[in-house]
C-alpha positions in Angstrom: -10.9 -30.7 -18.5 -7.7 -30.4 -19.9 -4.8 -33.1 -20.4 -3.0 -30.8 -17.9 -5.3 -30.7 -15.2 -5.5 -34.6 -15.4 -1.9 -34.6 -14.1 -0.6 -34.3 -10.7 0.4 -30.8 -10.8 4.6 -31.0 -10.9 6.2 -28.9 -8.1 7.2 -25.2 -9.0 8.9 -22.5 -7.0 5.9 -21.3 -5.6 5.1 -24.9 -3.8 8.8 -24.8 -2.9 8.4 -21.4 -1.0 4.8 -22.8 0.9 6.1 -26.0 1.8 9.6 -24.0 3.6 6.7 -22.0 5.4 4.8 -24.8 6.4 8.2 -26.7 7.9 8.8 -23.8 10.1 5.1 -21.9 10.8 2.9 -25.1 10.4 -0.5 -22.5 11.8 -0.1 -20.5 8.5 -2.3 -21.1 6.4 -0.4 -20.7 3.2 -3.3 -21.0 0.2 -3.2 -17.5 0.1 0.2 -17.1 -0.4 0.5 -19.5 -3.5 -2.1 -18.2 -5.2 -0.8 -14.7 -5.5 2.7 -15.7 -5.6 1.9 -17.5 -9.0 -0.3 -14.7 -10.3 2.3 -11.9 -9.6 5.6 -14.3 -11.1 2.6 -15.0 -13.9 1.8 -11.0 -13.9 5.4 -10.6 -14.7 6.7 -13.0 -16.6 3.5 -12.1 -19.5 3.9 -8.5 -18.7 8.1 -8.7 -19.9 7.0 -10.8 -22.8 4.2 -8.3 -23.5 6.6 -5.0 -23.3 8.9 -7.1 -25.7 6.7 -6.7 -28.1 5.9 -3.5 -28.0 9.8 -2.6 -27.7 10.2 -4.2 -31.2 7.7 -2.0 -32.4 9.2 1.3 -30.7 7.0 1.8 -27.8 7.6 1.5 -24.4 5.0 0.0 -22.0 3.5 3.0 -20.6 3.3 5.1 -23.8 1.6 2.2 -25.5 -1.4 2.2 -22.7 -2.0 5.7 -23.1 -2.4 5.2 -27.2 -4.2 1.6 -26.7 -6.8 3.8 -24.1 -7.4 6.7 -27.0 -7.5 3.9 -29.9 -10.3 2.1 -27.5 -12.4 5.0 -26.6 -13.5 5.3 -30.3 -13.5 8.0 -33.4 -12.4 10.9 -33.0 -9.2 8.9 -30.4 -9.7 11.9 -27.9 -9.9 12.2 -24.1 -8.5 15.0 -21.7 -5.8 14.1 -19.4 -8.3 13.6 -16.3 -9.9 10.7 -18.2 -6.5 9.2 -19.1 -5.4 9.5 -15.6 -8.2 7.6 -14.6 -8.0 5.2 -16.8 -4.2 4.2 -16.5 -4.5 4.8 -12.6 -1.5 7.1 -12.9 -0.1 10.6 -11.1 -0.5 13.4 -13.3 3.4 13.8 -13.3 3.4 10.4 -14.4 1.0 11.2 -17.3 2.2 14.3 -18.5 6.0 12.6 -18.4 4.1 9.7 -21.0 2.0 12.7 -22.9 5.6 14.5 -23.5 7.1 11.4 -24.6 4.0 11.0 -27.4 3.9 14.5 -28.2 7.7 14.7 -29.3 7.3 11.5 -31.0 4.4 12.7 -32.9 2.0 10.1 -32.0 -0.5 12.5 -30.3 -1.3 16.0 -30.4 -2.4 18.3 -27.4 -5.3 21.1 -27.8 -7.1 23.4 -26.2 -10.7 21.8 -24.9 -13.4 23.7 -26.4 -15.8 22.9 -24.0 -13.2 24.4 -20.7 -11.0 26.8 -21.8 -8.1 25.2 -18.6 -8.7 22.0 -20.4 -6.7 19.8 -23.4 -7.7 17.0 -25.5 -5.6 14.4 -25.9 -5.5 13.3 -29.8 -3.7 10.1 -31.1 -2.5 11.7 -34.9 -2.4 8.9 -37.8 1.0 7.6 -37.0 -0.1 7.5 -33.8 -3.3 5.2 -35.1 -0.9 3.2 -36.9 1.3 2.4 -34.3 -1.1 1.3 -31.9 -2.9 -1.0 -34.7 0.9 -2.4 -35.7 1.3 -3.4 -31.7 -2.2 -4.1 -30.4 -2.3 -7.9 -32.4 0.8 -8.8 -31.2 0.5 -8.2 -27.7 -2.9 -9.2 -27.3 -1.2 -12.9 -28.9 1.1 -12.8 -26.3 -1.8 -13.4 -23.6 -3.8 -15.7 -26.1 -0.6 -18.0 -26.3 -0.6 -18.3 -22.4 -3.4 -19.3 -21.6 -3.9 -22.0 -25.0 -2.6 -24.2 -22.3 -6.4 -24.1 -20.8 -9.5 -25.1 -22.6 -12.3 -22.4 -23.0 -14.3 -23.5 -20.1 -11.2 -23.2 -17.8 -10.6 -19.7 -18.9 -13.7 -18.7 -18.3 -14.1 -20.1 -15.2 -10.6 -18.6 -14.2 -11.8 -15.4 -15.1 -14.9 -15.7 -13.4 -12.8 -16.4 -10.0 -10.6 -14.2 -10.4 -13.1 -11.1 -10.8 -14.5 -12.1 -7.2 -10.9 -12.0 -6.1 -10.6 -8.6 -7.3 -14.1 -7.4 -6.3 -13.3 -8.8 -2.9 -9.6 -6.8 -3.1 -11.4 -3.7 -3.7 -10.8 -3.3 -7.6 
């Protein structure tokens, strides 16, 4: 266990929100509430940090998900727009908007798909490559230095509990 955990827990805004619930609707049950009140202001709050990052490296958010999903699906960095879609959980407007983006910026190339003659591959170029290698470490560190504050056995645990929250949230 960690020095932390050995603590009482101090306060935060989270508790402050429950307890005003509580005072006022004492039959709520309000568990619920805190738990995904801190994951969503944690969500955030890593997510800014992480985008940060990636700003100081000249890519936005979005358009670094789409090269981070090419770099990760392996030589030759190629998928068609369905997969991508799929992947990033996004609208195809929403996709081609970030495919434009890359395109003009010369981090991917579009091409016809040999295999369906309506579809395109979706091809991260070398500066493409590059970028996504420059901004991968540093983003990834972001998460690493959040959660130092738990030993590995509390991570994994955490992890392990919050896979059956999202199994049991339909994800």
């Amino acid at each position: 266990m960690s020095e932390q955990t050995e603590q009482p827990p101090t306060p935060d805004a989270v508790d402050a929100i429950a307890a005003q619930w509580n005072a006022v609707r004492p039959d709520l049950a309000t568990d619920g509430m805190t738990v995904f009140g801190r994951m969503g202001r944690i969500s955030r709050a890593v997510t800014d940090s992480v985008s940060q990052v990636h700003a100081g490296h000249g890519i936005g958010r979005g358009e670094f998900d789409v090269l981070a999903t090419l770099r990760r699906s392996g030589e030759p960095y190629t998928l068609s727009p369905r997969e991508l879609t799929a992947t990033l959980m996004l609208t195809t407007g929403g996709m081609t908007g970030r495919l434009d983006k890359l395109e003009r910026a010369g981090l991917i190339t579009r091409s016809p798909d040999p295999n369906d003659r309506r579809g395109l591959r979706i091809t991260l170029t070398e500066e493409g490559l590059a970028m996504v290698e420059r901004a991968v470490g540093p983003g990834v560190e972001v998460y690493q230095r959040t959660i130092a504050v738990l030993t590995p056995e509390e991570t994994a645990t955490l992890n392990e509990l919050l896979r059956r929250l999202l199994a049991s949230a339909g994800g």
